[in-house]
Structure formats: structure tokens, C-alpha cells
C-alpha positions as CSV (number, residue, x, y, z in Angstrom):
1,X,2.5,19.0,-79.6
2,X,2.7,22.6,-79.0
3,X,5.2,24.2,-81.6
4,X,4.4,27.8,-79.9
5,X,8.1,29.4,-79.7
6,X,9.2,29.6,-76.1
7,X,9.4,33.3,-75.4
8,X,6.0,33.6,-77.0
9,X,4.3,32.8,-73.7
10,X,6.5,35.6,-71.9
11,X,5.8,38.6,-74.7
12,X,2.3,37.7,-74.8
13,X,1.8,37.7,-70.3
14,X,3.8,40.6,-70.6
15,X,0.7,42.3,-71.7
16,X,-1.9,41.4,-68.9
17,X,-4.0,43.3,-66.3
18,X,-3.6,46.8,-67.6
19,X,-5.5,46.7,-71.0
20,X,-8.1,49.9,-69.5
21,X,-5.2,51.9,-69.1
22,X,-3.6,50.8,-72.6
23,X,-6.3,51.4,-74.4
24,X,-7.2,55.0,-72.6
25,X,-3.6,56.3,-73.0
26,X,-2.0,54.9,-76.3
27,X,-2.2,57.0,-79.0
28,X,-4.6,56.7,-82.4
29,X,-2.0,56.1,-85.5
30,X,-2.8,59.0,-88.1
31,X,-5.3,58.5,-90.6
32,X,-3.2,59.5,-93.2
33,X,-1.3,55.7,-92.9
34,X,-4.5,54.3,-94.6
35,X,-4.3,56.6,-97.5
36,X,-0.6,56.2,-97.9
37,X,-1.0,52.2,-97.3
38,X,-4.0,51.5,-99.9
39,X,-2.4,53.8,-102.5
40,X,0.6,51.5,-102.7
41,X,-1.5,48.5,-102.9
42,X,-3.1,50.3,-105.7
43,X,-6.5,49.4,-104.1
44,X,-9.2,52.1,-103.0
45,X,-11.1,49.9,-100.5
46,X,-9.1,46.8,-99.4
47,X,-11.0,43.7,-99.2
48,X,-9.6,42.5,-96.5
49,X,-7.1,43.9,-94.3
50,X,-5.2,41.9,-91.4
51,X,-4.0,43.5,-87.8
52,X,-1.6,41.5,-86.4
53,X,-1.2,42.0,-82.4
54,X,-3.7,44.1,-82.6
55,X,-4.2,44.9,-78.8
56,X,-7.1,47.0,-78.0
57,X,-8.1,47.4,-81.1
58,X,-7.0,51.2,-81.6
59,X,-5.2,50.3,-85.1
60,X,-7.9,48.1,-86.2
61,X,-10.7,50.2,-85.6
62,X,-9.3,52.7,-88.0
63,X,-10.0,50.7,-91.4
64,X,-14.1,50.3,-90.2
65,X,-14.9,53.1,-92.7
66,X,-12.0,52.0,-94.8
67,X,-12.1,48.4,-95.5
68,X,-14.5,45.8,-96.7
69,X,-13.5,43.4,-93.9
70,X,-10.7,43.8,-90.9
71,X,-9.6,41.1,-89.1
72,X,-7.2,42.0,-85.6
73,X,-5.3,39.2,-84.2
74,X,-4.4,39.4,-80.9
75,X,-2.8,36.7,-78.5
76,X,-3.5,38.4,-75.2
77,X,-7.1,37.7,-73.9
78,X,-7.6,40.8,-71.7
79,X,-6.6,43.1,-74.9
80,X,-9.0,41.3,-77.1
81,X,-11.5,41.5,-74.2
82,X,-10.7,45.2,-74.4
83,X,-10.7,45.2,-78.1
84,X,-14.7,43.8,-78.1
85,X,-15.6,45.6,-75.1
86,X,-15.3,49.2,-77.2
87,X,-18.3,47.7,-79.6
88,X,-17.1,45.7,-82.7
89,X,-18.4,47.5,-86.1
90,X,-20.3,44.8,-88.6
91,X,-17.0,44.4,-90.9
92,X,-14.3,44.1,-87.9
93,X,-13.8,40.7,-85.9
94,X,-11.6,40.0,-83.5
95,X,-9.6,36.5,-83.4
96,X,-7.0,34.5,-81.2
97,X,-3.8,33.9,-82.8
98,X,-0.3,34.5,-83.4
99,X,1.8,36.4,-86.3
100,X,3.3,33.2,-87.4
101,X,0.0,31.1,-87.3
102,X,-3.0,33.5,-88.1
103,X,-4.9,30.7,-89.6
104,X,-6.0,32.5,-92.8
105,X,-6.0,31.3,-96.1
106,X,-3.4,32.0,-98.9
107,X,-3.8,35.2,-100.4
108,X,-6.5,36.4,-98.5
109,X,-5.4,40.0,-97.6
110,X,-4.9,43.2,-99.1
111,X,-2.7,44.7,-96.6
112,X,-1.5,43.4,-93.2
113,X,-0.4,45.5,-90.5
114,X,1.6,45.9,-87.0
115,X,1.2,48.8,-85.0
116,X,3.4,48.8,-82.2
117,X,3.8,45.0,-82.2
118,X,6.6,43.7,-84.5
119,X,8.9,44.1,-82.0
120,X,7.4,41.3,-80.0
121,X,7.7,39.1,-83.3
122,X,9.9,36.2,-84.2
123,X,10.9,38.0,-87.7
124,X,11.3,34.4,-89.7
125,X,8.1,33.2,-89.0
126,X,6.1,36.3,-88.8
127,X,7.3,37.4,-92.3
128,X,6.4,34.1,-94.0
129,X,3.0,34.3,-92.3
130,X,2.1,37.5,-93.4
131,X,4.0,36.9,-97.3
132,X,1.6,33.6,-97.4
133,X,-1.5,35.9,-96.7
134,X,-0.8,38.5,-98.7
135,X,-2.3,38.4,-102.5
136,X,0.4,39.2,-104.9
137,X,1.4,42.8,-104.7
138,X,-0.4,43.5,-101.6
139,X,1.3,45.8,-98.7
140,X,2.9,45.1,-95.4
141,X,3.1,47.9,-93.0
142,X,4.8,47.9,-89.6
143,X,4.5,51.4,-87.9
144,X,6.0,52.3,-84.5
145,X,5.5,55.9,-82.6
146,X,9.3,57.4,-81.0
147,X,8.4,57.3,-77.0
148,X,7.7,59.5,-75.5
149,X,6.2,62.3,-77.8
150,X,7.3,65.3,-78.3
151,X,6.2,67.7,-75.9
152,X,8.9,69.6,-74.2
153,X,12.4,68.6,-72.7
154,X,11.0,68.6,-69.0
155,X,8.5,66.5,-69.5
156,X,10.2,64.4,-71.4
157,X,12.9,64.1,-69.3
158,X,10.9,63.0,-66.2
159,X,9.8,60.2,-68.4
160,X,12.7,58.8,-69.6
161,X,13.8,59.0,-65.9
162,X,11.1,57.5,-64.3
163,X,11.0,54.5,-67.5
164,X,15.0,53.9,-66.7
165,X,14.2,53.5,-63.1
166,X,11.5,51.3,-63.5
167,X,13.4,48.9,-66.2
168,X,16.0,48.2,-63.4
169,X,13.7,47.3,-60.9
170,X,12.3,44.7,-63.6
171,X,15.5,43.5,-64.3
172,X,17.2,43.3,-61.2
173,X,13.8,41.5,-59.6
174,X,14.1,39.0,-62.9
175,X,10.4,39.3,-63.9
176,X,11.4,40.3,-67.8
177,X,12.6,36.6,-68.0
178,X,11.8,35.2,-71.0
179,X,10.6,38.2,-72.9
180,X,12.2,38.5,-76.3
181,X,12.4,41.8,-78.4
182,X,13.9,43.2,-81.4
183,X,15.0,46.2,-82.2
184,X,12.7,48.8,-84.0
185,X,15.4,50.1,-86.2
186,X,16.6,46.8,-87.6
187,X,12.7,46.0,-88.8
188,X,13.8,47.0,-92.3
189,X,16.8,45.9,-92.6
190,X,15.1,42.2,-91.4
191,X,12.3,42.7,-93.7
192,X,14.7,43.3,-96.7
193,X,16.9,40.2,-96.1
194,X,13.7,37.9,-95.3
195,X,13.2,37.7,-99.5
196,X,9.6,37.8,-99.0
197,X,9.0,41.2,-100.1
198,X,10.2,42.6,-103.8
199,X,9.9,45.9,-102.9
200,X,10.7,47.8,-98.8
201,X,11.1,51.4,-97.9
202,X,10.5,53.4,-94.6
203,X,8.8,56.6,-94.4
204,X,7.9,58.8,-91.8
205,X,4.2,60.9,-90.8
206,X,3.6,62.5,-87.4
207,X,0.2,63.0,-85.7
208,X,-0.7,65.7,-83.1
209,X,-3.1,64.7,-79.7
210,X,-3.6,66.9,-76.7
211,X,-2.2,65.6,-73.5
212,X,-1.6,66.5,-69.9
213,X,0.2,65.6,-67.1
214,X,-1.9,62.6,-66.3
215,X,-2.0,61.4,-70.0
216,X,1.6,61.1,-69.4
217,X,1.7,59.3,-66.3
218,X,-1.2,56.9,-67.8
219,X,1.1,56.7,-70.9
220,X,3.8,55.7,-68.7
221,X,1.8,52.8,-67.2
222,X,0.7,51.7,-70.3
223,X,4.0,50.7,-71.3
224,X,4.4,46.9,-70.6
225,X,7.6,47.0,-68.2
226,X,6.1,48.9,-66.0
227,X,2.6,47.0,-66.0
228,X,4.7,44.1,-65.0
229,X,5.7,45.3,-61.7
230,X,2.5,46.1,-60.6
231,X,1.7,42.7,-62.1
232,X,4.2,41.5,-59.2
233,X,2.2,43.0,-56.3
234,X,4.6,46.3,-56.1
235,X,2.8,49.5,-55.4
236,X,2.7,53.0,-57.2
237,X,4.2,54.2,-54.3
238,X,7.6,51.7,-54.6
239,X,8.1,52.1,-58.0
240,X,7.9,56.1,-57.7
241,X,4.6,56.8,-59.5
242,X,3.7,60.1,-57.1
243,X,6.9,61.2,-57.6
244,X,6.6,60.3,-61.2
245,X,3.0,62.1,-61.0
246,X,3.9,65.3,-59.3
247,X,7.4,66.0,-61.2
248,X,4.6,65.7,-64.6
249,X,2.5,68.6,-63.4
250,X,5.8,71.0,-62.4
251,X,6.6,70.5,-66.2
252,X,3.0,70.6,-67.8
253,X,1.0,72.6,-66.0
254,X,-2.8,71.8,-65.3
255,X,-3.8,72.2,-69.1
256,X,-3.3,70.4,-72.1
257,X,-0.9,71.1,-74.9
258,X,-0.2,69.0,-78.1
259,X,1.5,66.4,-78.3
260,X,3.6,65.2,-81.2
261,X,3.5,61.4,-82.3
262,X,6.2,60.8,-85.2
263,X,5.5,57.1,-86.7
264,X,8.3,55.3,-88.4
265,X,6.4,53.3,-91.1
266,X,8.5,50.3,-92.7
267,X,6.2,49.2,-95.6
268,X,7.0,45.7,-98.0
269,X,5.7,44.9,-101.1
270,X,5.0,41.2,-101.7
């Protein structure tokens, strides 16, 4: 019998038919993670590290010159698809699974990681999985960008407007049913009170990427809520993405100017 949680099934569908414009848009977490993450495990090049919900592949890719071996696991079929559709280096593979049943043996990793994707976690579960795959002392790392970037108030007002709107259409039309979340800011908080880690902090790091007015739209539309309507058969047009599109270029411009990722990183110590 399937012991799969429930809500699994919705957080993971919430993800399908727009892996392309996830994995064009999202942004590349900083480098400067992987120093910060293998000086606390006290380890120069981690054996293995483990990706969990790994998408596209954009965090996992990052440890190829890093790591001896990286492993991303990734429920969603299109965003592995996506994942091994960019090329797969030697010492990366790509697997099917969950963060409460990787299928690794004990004590296999280094580090363990969730970019973006704790918050689509059962906490309970997930923690115990990743404190039974971690070696002793090795380092959990969940790190989450703020949305949007910052870039300047306009533009970052026409975004939160055009998310809000979209969120209502989702739940008025019921098609979030079933999908679970939990809050970003309570990750350490949850990963303190689990007792499977002897040591948790948060810190912060911020990266810089040039955008424009179309990055933000196709930022926008990589954000799963939205995908979902278009999901249901609505058009751009009905959920405002011209608007959306045109309100973008008054506030950028036609060029590109940097954008600011900051990245909340809530690290445990098994």
C-alpha cells in the first residue's frame, strides 16, 4: 500500500507543464553557499552531497566542480526531464523520490540541501530522512530567495499586484486544493524542535543577476500558482499577463539592470 502523504500528490502536480520557463527564469543560488556549507562540514570536497526537490536542476548543478558525487531528487517528472535535458555532468544523477523516502543508505551524505523546496515538505518526515542520511556532523542547508528581488519599488509593486490577483483567481476557482505549505520563516524554528540536529542557525548572503522587464514577467510565470491556471486552460489574456507585461516595461525600461536575490539560509548540524 501507498504510504505517500495525501497532499504530496497536489505539491508535486503543482509543479507541471511550465518546467522551460522555470528553469529559464529562476535564479542561480550564489556560489558563495558552497563555500559557507562545506566549511561547516569541515570537508573541502564533499563526497556526496544530496538535492532534495531539486527541480530543474539549477541548485544541483552548482556542486559539479564541487563535489565528488551529487545526487538531485526530484518528484516532478517534467522538472527532472528538464533537469537531464540541460546535459548531466559524469558525477551528477538525477533520481525519482521524495524528501521523506530518498532511498539512500544511512550516512551516506555530506551535506543535503533544499533550495526553494522545503516549503513543500512534510517537516517530520523530511527531517528524519535527511538526519538518517547524513554522516555524523554533516550539514543541512535549506535556502530560500525573498520574492521578488530587489529592483525598484515600481517594479516590484506591479508584481506583488499582479501575484495577489492571480492567487485569488486560484483560490476562488479551487484548483490549490490539496496543496500544503509551510511557512518559510518557521523552517528554523521547526528544524530546532525536530531534535535531529545539535547545532541550527540562519544566516543571510545576497547574489546580483541582470534582469529586464520580460525576466520579470517570465519570473512571475515561473512561480507555481500562476502555472496552475494556465494549467486549467485560462489564457494570458484572463489572468492579466499583457497588462502584467506592459505595466513591467513602464517601470524597467527596455534594458537590463541588476537585480538583488537575498537568500535566507537555515543550516543544521547533525
Amino acid at each position: 500500500m501507498d504510504s505517500t502523504p495525501l497532499h504530496l500528490a497536489a505539491n508535486v502536480a503543482r509543479f507541471n507543464g511550465f518546467a522551460d520557463v522555470y528553469d529559464a527564469h529562476r535564479p542561480q543560488p550564489p556560489l558563495v553557499i558552497l563555500d559557507i556549507l562545506t566549511q561547516i562540514a569541515q570537508i573541502e570536497r564533499p563526497r556526496l552531497v544530496v538535492d532534495l526537490g531539486c527541480g530543474t536542476g539549477i541548485s544541483t548543478r552548482l556542486w559539479a566542480d564541487r563535489a565528488d558525487a551529487i545526487i538531485g531528487i526530484e518528484p516532478n517528472d517534467e522538472m527532472r526531464a528538464q533537469a537531464e535535458a540541460r546535459g548531466v555532468p559524469p558525477n551528477v544523477r538525477y533520481t525519482a523520490g521524495y524528501s521523506h523516502a530518498t532511498g539512500l543508505p544511512d550516512g551516506c551524505a555530506d551535506i543535503v540541501t533544499c533550495s526553494q523546496s522545503l516549503h513543500w515538505m512534510e517537516p517530520t518526515s523530511t527531517f528524519a530522512e535527511i538526519a538518517r542520511i547524513l554522516r555524523p556532523e554533516g550539514v543541512f542547508a535549506a535556502f530560500d530567495c525573498d520574492w521578488p528581488p530587489t529592483i525598484n519599488p515600481a517594479a516590484e509593486r506591479v508584481d506583488m499586484a499582479f501575484q495577489a490577483q492571480a492567487q485569488k483567481i486560484g483560490e476562488a476557482s479551487g484548483w490549490y486544493h490539496g496543496v500544503v505549505k509551510w511557512k518559510k520563516h518557521e523552517h528554523l524554528a521547526r528544524m530546532e524542535a525536530s531534535g535531529k540536529f545539535r547545532f541550527v542557525k540562519e544566516l543571510t548572503v545576497h547574489s546580483i543577476e541582470p534582469g529586464d522587464a520580460d525576466r520579470l514577467v517570465g519570473l512571475a510565470l515561473s512561480q507555481g500558482g500562476i502555472a496552475a491556471l494556465l494549467e486549467h486552460g485560462m489564457t494570458e489574456a484572463e489572468i492579466g499577463v499583457p497588462e502584467f507585461r506592459a505595466q513591467a516595461k513602464r517601470a524597467l525600461g527596455q534594458g537590463t539592470v541588476p537585480w538583488y536575490f537575498s537568500y535566507r539560509i537555515r543550516v543544521g548540524i547533525k
